[in-house]
C-alpha positions in Angstrom: 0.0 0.0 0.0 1.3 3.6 -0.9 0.5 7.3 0.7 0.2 8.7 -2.3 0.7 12.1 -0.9 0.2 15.0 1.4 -3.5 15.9 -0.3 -4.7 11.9 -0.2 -7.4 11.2 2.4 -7.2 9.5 5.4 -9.4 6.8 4.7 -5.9 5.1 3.1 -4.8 5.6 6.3 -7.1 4.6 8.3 -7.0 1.2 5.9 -3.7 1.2 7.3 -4.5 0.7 10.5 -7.5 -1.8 10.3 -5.2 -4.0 8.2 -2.3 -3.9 10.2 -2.8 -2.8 14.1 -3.3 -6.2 15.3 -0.5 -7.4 13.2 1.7 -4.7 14.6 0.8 -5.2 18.4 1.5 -8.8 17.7 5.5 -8.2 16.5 6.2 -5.6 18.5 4.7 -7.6 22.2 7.2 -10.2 21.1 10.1 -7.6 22.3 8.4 -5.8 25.3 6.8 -8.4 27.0 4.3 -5.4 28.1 0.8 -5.0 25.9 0.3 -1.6 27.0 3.9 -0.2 25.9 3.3 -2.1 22.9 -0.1 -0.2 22.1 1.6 2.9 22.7 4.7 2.2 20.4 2.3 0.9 17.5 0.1 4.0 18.3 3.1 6.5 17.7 4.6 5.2 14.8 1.3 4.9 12.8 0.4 8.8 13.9 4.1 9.6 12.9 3.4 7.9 9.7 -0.1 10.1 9.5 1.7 13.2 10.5 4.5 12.4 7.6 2.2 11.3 5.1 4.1 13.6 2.9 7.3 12.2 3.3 5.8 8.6 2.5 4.6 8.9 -1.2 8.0 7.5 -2.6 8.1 4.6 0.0 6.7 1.2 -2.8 6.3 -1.0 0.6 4.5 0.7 3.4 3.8 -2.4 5.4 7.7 -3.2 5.3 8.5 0.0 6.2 5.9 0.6 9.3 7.1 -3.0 10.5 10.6 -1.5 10.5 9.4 1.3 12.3 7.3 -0.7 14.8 10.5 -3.0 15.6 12.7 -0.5 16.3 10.8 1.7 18.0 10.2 -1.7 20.3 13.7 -2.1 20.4 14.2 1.6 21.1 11.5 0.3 24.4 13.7 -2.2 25.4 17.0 -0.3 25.9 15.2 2.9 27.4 13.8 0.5 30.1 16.2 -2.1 30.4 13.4 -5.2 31.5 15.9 -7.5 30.2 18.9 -8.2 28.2 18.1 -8.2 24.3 20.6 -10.6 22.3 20.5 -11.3 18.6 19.8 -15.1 19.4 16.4 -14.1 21.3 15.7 -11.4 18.4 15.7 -14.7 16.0 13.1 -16.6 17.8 10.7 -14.3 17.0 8.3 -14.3 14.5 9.3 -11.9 11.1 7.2 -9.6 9.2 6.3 -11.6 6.9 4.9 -14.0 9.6 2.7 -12.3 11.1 -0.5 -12.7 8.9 -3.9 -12.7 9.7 -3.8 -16.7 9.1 -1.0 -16.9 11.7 -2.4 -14.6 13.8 -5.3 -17.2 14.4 -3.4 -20.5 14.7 -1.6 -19.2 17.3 -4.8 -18.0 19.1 -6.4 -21.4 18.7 -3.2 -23.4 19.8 -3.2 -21.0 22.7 -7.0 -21.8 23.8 -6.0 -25.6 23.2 -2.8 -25.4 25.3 -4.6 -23.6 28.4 -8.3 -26.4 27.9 -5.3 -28.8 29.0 -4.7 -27.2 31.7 -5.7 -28.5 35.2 -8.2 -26.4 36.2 -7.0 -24.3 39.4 -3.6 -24.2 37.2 -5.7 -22.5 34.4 -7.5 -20.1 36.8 -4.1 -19.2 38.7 -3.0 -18.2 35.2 -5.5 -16.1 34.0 -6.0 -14.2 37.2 -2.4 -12.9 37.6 -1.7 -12.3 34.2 -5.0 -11.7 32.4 -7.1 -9.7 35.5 -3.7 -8.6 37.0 -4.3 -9.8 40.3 -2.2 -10.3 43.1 -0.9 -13.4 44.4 -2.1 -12.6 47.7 -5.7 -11.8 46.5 -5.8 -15.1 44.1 -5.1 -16.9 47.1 -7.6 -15.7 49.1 -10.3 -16.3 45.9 -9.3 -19.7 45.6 -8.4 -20.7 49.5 -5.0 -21.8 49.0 -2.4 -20.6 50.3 0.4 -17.7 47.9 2.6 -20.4 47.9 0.3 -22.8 45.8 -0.7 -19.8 43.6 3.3 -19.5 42.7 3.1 -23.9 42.1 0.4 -23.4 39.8 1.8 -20.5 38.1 5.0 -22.1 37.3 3.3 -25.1 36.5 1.1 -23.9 33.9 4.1 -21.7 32.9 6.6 -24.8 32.4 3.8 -26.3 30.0 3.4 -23.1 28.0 7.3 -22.3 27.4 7.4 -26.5 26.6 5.1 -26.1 23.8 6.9 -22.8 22.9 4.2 -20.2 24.2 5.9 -17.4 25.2 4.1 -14.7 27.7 3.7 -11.8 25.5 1.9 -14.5 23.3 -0.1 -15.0 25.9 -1.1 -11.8 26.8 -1.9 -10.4 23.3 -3.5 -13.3 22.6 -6.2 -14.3 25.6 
């Protein structure tokens, strides 16, 4: 897709972003591990790209380039904040560009739902409590009368069984 200029509406814009946002939250979660820094990366390069339109109308592959954009802006994240240490070999594991389609998009969701129906239940519930509702470990303990310390079994059990089917967290948060 091109801008083709400063005086082209913003509907191909806005095309832009119902094509690709989901796309975009989905590469750049892979290197923040944090969904809401990741909607506010993919937010400010897409209104940079608005507020440049201009400067776009040569570009022959806009999605190439606002991937580009979205990755290094998430890399940009990363050293800012320092959450962890980035190294080329975890930078290969994740998924490219080009892979993250609509179609891939879905599978993963699907294996996802399948992965967590195997879980045991209270393993399952432990999961989606601390890292989907964002609950504490005291409070899921109190909810489910165990005590923290089973919370932090079942969390590293269901944990173990993600990472051993190569479910990483970010995945797990963008796609729940």
């Amino acid at each position: 897709m091109k801008i083709a200029g400063p005086n082209k509406s913003e509907a191909e814009f806005e095309q832009l972003v119902n094509d690709y946002y989901g796309q975009l939250c989905s590469f750049s979660v892979q290197y923040t591990n944090s969904l809401p820094a990741t909607e506010d990366i993919v937010q400010d390069v897409l209104l940079k790209l608005l507020e440049n339109k201009h400067h776009l109308a040569g570009k022959d592959n806009l999605k190439s380039y606002t991937f580009r954009s979205v990755r290094n802006a998430s890399i940009d994240f990363i050293r800012k904040n320092r959450t962890h240490l980035f190294t080329a070999l975890e930078e290969a594991s994740y998924l490219s560009e080009e892979e993250v389609t609509e179609d891939v998009l879905r599978e993963k969701h699907e294996k996802l739902h399948q992965l967590l129906e195997q879980l045991p239940r209270q393993e399952h519930r432990a999961l989606i409590a601390v890292f989907v509702e964002n609950k504490s470990y005291k409070t899921v303990a109190g909810e489910m009368g165990i005590s923290i310390n089973t919370v932090k079994t079942h969390l590293s059990r269901a944990m173990k069984y993600l990472r051993k089917h190569n479910i990483k967290i970010s995945a797990f948060l963008f796609f729940y």
